[in-house]
N, CA, C and O atoms as CSV, one atom per row, in Angstrom:
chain,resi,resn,atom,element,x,y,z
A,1,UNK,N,N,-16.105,-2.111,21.845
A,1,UNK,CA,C,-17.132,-1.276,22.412
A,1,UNK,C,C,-18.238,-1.006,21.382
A,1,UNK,O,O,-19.420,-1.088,21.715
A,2,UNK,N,N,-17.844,-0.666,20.062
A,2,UNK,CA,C,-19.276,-0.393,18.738
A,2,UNK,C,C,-19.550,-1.821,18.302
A,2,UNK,O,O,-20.368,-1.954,17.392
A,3,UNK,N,N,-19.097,-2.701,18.715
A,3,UNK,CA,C,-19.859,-4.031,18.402
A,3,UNK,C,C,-20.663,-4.098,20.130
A,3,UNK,O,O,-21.890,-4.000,20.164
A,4,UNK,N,N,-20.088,-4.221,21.113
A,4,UNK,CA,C,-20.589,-4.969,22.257
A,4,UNK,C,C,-21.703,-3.763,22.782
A,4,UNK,O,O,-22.881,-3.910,23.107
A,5,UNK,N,N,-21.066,-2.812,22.748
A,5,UNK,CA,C,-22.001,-1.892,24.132
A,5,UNK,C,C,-23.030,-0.991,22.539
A,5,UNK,O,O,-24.260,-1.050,22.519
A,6,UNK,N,N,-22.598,-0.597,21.927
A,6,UNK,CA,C,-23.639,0.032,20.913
A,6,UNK,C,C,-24.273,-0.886,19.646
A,6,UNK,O,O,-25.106,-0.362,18.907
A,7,UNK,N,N,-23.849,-2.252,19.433
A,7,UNK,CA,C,-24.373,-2.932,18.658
A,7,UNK,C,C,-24.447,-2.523,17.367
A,7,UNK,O,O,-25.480,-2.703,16.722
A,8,UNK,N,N,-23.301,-1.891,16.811
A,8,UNK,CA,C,-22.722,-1.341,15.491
A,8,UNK,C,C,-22.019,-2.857,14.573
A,8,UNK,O,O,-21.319,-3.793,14.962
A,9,UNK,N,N,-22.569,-2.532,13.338
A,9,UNK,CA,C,-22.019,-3.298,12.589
A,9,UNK,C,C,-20.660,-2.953,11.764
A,9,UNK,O,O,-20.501,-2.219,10.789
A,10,UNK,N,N,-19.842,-3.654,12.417
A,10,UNK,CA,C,-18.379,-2.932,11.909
A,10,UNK,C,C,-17.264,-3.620,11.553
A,10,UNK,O,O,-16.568,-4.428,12.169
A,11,UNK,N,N,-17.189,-3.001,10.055
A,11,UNK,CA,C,-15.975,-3.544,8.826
A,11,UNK,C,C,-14.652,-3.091,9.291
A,11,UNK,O,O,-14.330,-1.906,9.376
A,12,UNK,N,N,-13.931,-4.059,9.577
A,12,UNK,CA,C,-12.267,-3.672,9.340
A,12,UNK,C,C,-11.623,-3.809,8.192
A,12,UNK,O,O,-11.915,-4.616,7.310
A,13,UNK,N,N,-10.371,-2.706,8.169
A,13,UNK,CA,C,-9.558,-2.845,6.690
A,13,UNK,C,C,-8.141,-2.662,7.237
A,13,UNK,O,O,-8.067,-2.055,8.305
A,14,UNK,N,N,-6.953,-3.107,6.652
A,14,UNK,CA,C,-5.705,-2.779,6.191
A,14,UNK,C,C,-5.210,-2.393,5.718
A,14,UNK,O,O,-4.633,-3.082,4.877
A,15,UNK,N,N,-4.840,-0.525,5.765
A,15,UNK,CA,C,-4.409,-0.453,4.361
A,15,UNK,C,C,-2.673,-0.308,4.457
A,15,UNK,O,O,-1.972,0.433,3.768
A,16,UNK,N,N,-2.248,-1.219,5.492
A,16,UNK,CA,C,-0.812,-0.862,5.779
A,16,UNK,C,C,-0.026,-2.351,5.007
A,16,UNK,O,O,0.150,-3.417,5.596
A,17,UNK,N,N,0.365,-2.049,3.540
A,17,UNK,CA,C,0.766,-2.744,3.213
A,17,UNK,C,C,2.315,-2.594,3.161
A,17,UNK,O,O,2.894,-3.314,2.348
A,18,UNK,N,N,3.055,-1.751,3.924
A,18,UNK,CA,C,4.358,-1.646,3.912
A,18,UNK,C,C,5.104,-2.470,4.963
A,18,UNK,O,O,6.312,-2.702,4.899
A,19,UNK,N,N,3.865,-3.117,6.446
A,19,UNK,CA,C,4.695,-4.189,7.344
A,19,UNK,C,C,4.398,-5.622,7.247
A,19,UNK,O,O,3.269,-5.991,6.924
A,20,UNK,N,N,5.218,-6.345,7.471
A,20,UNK,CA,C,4.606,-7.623,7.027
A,20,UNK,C,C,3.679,-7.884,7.820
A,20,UNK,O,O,3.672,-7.410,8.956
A,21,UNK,N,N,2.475,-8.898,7.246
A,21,UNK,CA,C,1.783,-9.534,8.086
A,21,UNK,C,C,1.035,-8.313,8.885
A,21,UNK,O,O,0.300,-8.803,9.743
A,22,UNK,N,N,0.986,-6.872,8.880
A,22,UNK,CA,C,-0.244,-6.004,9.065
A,22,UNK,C,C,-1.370,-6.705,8.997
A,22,UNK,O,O,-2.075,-6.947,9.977
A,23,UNK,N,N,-1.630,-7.110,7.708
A,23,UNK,CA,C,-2.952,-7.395,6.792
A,23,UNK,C,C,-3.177,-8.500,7.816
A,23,UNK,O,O,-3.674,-8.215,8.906
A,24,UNK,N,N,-2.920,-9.432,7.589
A,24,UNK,CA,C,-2.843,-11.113,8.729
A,24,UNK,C,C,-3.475,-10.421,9.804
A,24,UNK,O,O,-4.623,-10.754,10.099
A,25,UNK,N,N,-2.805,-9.351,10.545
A,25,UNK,CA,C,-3.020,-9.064,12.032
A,25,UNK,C,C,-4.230,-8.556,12.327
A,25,UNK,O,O,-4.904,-8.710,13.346
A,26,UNK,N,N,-4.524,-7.729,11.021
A,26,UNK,CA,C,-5.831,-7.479,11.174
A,26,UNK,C,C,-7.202,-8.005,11.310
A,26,UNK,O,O,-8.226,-7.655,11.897
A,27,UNK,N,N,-6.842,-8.968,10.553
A,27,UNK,CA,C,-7.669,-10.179,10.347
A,27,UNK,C,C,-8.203,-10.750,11.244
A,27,UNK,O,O,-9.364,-10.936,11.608
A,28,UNK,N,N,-6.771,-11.141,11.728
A,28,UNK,CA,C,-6.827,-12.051,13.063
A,28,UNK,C,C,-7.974,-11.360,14.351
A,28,UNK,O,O,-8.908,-11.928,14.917
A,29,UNK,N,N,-7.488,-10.020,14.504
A,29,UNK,CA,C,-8.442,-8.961,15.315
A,29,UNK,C,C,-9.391,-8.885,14.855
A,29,UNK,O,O,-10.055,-9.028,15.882
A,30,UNK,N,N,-10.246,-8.746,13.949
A,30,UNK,CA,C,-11.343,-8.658,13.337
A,30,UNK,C,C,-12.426,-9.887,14.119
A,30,UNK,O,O,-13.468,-9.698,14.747
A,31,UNK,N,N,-11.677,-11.232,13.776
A,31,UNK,CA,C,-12.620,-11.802,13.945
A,31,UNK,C,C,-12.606,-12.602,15.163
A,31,UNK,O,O,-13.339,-13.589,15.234
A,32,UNK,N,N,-11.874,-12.286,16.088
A,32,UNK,CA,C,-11.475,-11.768,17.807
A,32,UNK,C,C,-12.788,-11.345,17.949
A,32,UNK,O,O,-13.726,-12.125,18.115
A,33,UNK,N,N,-12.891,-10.109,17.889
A,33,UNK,CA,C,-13.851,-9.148,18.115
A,33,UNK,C,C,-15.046,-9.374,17.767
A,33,UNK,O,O,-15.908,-9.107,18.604
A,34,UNK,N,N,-15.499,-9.955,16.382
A,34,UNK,CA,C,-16.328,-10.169,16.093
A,34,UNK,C,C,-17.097,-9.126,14.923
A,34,UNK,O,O,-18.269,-8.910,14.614
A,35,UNK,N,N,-15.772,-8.623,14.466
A,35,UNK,CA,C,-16.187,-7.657,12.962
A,35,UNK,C,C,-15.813,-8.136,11.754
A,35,UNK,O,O,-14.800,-8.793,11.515
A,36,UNK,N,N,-16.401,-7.896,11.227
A,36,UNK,CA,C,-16.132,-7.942,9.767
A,36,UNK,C,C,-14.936,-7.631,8.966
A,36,UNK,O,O,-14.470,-6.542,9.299
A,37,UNK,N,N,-14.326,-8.170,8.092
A,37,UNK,CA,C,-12.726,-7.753,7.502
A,37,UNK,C,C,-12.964,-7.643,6.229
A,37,UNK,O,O,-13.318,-8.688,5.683
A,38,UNK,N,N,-12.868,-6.534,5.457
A,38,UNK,CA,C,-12.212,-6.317,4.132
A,38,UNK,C,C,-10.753,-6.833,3.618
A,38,UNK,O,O,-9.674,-6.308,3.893
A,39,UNK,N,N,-10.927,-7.750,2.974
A,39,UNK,CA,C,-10.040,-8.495,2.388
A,39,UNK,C,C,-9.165,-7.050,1.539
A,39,UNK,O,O,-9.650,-6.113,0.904
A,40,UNK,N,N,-7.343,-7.472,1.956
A,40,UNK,CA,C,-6.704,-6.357,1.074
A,40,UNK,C,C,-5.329,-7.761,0.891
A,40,UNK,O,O,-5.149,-8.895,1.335
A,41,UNK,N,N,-4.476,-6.595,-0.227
A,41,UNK,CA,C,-3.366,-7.241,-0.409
A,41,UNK,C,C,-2.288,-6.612,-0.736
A,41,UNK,O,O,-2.330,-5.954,-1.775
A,42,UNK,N,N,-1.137,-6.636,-0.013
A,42,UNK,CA,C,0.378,-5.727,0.037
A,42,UNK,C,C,0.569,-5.279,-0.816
A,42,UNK,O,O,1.283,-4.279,-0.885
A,43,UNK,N,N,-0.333,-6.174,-2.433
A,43,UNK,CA,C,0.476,-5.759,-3.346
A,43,UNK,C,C,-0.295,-4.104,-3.948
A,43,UNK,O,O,0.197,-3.506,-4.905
A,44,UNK,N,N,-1.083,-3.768,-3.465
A,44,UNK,CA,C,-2.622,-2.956,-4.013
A,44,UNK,C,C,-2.030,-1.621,-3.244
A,44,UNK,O,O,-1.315,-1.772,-2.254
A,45,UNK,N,N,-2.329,-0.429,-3.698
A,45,UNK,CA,C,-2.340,0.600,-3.473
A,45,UNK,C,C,-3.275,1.219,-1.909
A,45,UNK,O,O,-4.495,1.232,-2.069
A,46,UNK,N,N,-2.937,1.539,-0.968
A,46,UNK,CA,C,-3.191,1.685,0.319
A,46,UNK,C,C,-5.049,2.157,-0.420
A,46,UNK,O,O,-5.975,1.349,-0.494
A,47,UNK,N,N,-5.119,3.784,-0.901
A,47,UNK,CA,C,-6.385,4.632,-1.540
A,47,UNK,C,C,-7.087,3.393,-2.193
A,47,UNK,O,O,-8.057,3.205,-1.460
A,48,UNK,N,N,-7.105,2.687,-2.933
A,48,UNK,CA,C,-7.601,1.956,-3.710
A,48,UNK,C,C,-8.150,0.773,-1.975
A,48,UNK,O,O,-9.339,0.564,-1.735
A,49,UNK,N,N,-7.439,0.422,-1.407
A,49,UNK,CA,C,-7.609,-0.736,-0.281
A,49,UNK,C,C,-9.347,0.266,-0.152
A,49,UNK,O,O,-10.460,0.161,-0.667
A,50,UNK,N,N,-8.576,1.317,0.987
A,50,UNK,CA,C,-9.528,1.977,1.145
A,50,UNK,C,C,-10.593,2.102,0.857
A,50,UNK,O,O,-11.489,1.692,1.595
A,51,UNK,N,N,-10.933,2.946,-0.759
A,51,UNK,CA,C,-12.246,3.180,-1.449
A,51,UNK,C,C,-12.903,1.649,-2.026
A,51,UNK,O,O,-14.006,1.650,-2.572
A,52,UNK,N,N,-12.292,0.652,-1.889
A,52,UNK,CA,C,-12.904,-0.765,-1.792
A,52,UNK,C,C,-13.448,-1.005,-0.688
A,52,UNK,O,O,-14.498,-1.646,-0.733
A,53,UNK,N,N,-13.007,-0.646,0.431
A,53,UNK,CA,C,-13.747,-0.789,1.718
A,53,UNK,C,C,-14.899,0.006,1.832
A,53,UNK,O,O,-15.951,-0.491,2.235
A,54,UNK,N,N,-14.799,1.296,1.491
A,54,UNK,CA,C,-16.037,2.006,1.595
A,54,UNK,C,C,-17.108,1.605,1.206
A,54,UNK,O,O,-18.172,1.685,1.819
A,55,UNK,N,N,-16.838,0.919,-0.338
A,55,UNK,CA,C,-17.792,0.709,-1.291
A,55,UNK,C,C,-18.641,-0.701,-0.098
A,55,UNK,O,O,-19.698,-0.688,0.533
A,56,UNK,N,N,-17.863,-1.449,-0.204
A,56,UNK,CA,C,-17.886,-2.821,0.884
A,56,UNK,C,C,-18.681,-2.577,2.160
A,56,UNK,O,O,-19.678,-3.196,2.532
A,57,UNK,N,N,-18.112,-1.647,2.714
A,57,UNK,CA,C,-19.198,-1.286,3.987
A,57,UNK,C,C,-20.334,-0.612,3.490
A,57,UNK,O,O,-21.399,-0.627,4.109
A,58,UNK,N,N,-20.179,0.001,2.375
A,58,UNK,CA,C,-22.141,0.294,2.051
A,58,UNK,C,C,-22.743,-0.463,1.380
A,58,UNK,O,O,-23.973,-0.472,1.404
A,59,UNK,N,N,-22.088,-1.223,0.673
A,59,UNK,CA,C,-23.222,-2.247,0.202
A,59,UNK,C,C,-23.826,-3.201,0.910
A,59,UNK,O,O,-24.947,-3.680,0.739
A,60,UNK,N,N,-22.692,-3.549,2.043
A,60,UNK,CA,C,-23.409,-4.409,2.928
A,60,UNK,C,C,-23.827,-3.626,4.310
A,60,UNK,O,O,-23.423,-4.167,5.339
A,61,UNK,N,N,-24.497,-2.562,4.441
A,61,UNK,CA,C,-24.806,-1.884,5.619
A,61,UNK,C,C,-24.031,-1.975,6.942
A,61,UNK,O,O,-24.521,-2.105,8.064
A,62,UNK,N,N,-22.690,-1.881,6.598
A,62,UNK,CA,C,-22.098,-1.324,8.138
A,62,UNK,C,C,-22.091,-0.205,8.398
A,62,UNK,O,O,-21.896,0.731,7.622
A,63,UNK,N,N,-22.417,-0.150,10.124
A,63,UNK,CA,C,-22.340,1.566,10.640
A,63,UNK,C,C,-20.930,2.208,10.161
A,63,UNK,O,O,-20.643,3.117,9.381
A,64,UNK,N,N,-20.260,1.420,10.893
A,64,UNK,CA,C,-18.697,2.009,10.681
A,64,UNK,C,C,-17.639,1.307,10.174
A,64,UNK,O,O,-17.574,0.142,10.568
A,65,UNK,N,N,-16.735,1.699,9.367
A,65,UNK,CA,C,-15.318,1.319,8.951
A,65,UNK,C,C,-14.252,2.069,9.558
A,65,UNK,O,O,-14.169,3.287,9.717
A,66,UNK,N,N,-13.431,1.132,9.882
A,66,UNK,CA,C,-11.847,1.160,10.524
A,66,UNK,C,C,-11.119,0.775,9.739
A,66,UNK,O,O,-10.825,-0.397,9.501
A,67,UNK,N,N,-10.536,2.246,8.974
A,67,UNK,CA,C,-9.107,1.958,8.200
A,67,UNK,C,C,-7.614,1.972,9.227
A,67,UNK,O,O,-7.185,2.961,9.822
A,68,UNK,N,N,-7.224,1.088,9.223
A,68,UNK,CA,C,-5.952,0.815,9.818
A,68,UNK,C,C,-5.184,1.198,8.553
A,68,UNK,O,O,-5.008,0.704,7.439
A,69,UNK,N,N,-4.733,2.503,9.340
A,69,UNK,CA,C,-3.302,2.441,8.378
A,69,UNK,C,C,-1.738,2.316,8.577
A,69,UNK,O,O,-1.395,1.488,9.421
A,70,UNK,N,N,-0.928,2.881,8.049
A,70,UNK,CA,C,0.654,2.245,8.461
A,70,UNK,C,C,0.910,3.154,9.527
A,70,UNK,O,O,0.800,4.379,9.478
A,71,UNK,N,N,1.194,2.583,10.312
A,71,UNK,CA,C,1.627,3.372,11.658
A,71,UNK,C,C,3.238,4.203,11.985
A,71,UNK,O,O,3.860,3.713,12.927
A,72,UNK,N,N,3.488,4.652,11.713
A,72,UNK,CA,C,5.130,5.580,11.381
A,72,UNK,C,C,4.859,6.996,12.685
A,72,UNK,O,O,3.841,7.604,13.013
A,73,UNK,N,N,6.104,7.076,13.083
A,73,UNK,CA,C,6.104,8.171,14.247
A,73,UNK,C,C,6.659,9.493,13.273
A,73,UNK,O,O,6.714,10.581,13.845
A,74,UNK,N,N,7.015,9.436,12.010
A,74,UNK,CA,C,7.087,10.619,11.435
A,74,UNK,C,C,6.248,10.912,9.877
A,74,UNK,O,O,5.801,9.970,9.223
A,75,UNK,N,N,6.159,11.954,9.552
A,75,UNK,CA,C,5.141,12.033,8.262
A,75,UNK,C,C,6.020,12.478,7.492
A,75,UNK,O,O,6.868,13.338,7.730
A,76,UNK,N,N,5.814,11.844,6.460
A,76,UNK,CA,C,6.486,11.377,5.051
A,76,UNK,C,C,5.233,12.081,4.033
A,76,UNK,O,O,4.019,12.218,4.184
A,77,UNK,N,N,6.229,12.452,2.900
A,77,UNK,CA,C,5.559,13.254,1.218
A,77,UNK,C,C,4.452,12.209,1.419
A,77,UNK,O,O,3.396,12.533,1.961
A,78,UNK,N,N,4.704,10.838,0.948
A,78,UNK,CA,C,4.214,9.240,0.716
A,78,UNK,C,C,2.877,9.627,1.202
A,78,UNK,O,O,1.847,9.822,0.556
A,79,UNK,N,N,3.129,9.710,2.654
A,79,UNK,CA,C,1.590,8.929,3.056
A,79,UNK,C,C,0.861,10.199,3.286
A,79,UNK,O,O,-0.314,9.986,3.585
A,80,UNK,N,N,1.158,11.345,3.246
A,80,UNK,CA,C,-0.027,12.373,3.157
A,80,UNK,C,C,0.010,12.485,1.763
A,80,UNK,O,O,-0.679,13.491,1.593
A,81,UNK,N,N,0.331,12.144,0.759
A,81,UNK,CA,C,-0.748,11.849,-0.321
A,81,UNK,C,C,-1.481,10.779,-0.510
A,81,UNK,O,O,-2.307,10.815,-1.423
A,82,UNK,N,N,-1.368,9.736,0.200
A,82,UNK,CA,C,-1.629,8.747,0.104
A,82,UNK,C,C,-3.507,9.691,0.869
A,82,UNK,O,O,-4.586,9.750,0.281
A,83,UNK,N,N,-3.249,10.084,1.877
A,83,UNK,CA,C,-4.284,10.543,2.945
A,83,UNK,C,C,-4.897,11.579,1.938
A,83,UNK,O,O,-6.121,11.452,1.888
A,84,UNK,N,N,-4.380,12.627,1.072
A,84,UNK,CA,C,-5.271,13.674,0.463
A,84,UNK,C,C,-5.408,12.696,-0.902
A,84,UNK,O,O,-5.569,13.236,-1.996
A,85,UNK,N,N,-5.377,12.050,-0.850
A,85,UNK,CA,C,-5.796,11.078,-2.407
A,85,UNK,C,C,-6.939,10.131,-1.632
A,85,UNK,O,O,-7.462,9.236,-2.296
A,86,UNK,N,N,-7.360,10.327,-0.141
A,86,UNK,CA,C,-8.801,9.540,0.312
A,86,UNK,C,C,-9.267,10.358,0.263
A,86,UNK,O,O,-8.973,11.263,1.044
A,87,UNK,N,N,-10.654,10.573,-1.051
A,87,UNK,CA,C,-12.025,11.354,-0.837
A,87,UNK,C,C,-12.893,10.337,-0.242
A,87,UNK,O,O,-13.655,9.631,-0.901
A,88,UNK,N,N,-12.710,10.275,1.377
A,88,UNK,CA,C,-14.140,9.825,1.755
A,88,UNK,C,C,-15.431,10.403,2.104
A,88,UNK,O,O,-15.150,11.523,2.530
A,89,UNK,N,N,-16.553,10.263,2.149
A,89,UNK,CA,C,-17.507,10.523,2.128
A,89,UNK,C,C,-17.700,12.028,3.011
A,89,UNK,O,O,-16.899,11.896,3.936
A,90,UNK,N,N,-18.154,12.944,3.117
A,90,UNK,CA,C,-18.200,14.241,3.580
A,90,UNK,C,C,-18.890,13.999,5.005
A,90,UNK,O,O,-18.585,14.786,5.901
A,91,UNK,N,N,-19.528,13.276,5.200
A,91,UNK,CA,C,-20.665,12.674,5.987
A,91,UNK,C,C,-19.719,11.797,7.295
A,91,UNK,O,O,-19.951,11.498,8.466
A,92,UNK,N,N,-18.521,11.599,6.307
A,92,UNK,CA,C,-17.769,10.720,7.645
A,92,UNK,C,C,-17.088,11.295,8.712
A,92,UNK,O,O,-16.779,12.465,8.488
A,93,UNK,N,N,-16.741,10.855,9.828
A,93,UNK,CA,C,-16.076,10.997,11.315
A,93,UNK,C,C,-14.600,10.366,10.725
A,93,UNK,O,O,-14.365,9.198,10.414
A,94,UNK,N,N,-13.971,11.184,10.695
A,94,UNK,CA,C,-12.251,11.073,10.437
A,94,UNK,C,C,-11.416,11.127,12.095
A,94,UNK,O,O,-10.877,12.184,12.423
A,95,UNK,N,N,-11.382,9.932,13.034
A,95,UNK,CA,C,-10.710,9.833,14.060
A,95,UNK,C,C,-9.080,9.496,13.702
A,95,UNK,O,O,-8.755,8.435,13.168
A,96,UNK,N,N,-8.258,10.386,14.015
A,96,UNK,CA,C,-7.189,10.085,13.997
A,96,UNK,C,C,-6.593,9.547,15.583
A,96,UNK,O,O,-6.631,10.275,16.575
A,97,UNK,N,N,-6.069,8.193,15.584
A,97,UNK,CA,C,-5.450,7.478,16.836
A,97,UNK,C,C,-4.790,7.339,16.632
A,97,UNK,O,O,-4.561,6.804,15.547
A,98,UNK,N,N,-3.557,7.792,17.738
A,98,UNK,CA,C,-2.293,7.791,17.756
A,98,UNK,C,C,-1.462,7.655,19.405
A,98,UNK,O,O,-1.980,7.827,20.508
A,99,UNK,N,N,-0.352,7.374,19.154
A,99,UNK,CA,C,0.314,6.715,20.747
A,99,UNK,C,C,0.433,7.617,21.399
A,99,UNK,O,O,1.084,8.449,20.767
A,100,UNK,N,N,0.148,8.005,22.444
A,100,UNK,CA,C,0.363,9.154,23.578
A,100,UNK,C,C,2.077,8.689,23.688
A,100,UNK,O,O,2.812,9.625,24.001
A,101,UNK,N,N,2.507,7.836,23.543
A,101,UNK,CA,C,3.432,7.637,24.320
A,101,UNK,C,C,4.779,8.710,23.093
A,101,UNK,O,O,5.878,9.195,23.359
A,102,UNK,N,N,4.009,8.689,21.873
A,102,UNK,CA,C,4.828,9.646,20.652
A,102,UNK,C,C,5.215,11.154,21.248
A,102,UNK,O,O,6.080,11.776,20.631
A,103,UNK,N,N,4.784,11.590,22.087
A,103,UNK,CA,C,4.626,12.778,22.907
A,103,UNK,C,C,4.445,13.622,21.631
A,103,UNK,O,O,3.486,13.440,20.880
A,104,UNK,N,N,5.424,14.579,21.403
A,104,UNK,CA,C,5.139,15.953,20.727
A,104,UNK,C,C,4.742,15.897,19.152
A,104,UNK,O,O,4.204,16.675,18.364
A,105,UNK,N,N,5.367,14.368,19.082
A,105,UNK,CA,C,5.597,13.843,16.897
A,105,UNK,C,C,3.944,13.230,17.257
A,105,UNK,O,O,3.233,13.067,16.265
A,106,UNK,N,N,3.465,12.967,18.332
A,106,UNK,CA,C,1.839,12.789,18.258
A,106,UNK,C,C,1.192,13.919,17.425
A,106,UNK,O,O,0.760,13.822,16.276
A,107,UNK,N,N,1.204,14.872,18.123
A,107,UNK,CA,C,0.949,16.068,18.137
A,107,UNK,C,C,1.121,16.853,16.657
A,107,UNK,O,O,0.254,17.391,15.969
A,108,UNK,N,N,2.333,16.736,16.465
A,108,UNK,CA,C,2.838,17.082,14.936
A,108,UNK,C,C,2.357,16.234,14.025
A,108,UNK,O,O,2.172,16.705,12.903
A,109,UNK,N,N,2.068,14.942,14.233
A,109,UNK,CA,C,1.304,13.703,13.183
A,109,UNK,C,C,0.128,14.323,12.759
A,109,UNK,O,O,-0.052,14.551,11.562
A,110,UNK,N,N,-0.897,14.695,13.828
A,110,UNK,CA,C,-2.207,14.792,14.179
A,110,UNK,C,C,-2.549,16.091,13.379
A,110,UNK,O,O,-3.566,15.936,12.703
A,111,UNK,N,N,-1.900,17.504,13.252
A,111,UNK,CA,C,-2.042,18.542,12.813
A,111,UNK,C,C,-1.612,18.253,11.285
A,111,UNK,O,O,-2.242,18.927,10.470
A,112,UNK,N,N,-0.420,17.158,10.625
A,112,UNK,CA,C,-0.489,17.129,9.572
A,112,UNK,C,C,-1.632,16.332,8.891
A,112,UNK,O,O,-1.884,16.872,7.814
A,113,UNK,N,N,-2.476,15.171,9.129
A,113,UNK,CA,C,-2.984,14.828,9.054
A,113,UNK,C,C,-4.246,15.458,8.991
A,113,UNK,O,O,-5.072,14.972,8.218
A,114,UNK,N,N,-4.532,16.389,9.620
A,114,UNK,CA,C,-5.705,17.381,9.836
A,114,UNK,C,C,-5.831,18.760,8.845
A,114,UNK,O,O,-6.817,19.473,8.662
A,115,UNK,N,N,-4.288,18.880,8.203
A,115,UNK,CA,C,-4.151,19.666,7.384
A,115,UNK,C,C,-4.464,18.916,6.314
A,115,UNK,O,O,-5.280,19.535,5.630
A,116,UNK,N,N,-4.064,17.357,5.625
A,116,UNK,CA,C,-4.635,16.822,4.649
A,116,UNK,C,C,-6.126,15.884,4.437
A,116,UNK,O,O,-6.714,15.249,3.562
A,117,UNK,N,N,-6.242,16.204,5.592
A,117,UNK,CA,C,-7.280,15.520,5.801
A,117,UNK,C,C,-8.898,15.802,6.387
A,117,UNK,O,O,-10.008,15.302,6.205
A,118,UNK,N,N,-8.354,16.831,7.134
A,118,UNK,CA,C,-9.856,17.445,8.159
A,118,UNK,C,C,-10.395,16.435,8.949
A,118,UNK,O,O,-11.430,15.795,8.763
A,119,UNK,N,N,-9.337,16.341,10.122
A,119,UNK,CA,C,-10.031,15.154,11.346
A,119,UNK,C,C,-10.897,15.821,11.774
A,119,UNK,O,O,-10.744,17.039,11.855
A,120,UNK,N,N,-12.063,15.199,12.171
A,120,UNK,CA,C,-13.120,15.101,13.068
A,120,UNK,C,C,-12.844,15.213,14.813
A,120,UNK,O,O,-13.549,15.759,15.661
A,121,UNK,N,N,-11.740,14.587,14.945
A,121,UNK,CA,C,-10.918,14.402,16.147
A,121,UNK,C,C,-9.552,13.486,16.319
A,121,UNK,O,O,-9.229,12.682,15.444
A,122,UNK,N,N,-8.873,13.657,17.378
A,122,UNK,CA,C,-7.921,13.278,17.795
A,122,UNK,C,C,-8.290,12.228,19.340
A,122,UNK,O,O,-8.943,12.548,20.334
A,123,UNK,N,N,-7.385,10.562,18.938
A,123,UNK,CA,C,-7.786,9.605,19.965
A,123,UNK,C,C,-5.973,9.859,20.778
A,123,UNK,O,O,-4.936,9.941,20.120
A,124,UNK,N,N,-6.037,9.906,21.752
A,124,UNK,CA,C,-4.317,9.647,22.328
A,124,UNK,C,C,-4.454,8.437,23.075
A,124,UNK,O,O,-5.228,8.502,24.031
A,125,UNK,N,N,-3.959,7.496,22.889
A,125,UNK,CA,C,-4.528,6.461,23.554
A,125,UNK,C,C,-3.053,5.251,24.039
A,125,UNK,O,O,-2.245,5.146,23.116
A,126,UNK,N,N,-2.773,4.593,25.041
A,126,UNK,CA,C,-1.479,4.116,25.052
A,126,UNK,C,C,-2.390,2.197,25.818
A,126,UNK,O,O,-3.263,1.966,26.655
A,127,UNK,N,N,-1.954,1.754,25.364
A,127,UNK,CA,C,-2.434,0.277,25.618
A,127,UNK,C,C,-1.188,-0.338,26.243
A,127,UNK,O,O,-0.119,-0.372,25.634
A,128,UNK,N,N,-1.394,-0.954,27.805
A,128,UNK,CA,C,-0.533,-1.531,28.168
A,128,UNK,C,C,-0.612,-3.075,28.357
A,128,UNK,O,O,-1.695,-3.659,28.325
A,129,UNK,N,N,0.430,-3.637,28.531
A,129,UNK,CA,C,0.186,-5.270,28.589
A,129,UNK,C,C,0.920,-5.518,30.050
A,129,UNK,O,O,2.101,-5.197,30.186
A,130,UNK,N,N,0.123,-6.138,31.199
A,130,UNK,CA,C,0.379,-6.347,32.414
A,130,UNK,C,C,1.287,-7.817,32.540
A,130,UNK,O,O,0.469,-8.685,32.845
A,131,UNK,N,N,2.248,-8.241,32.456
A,131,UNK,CA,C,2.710,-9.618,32.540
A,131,UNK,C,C,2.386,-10.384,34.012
A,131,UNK,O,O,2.086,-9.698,34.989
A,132,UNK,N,N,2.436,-11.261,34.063
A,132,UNK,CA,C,1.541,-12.361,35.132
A,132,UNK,C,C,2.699,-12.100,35.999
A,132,UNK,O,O,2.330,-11.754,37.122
A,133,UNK,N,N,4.245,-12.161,35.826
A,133,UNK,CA,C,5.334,-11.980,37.050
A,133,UNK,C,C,4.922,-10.447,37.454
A,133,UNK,O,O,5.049,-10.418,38.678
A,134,UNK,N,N,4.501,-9.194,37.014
A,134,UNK,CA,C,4.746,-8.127,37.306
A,134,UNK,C,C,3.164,-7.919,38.657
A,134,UNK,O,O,3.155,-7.076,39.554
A,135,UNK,N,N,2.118,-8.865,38.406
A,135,UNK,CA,C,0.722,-8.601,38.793
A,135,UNK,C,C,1.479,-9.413,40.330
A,135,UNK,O,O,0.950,-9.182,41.418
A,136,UNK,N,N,2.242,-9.982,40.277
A,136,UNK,CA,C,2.749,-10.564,41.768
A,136,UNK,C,C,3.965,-9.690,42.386
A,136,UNK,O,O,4.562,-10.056,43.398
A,137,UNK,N,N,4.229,-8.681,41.791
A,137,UNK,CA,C,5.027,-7.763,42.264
A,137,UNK,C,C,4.401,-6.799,43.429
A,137,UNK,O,O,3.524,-6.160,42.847
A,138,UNK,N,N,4.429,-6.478,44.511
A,138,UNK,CA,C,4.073,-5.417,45.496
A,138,UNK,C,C,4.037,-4.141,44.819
A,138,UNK,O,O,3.761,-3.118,45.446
């Protein structure tokens, strides 16, 4: 939609180097879509992925960056420091997206995250995949 319908120039990143092949997947989506990818690597510190991307999307004038990060249904010491060790820019929109389908640990994600972080907002969002036998089902 910020590439097609608003004509935003927009960097993707990975900073989920704890699943395999994250990084790959991202990639792969990136240039699906038709955005831009910040090159990362499993072996690199998630904050560091990050503040390389930032730097990356302003030098080369993108509207927006999409940090993908590790996706976990519970919050861990780990990754909210990982989250209060990102000073990004004061100026930025901090969307936190997360699975509706998490029900209440959504909810509990979103407020910790907002405690280390100061979201801008909350996305609840659940993506389904229709299989071709089920679209011939009544």
């Amino acid at each position: 939609m910020l590439i097609e319908k608003q004509n935003k120039k927009v960097l993707m990143v990975s900073t989920d180097v704890y699943r395999p092949a994250a990084i790959l997947q991202l990639q792969t989506l990136a240039a699906q879509v038709g955005a831009g990818f910040a090159a990362a690597n499993a072996s690199e510190a998630p904050v560091a992925i990050a503040k390389r991307a930032f730097v990356e999307a302003t030098l080369q004038a993108y509207d927006v960056l999409l940090l993908d990060t590790a996706g976990r249904l519970h919050i861990d010491a780990e990754m909210m420091a990982e989250v209060r060790n990102w000073n990004g820019p004061q100026s930025a929109r901090a969307l936190f997206v997360v699975d509706s389908m998490a029900g209440q640990d959504a909810v509990n994600a979103a407020k910790a995250f907002n405690d280390a972080l100061s979201l801008t907002g909350v996305i609840l969002t659940k993506a389904t995949v229709m299989h071709a036998a089920a679209r011939r089902c009544p």
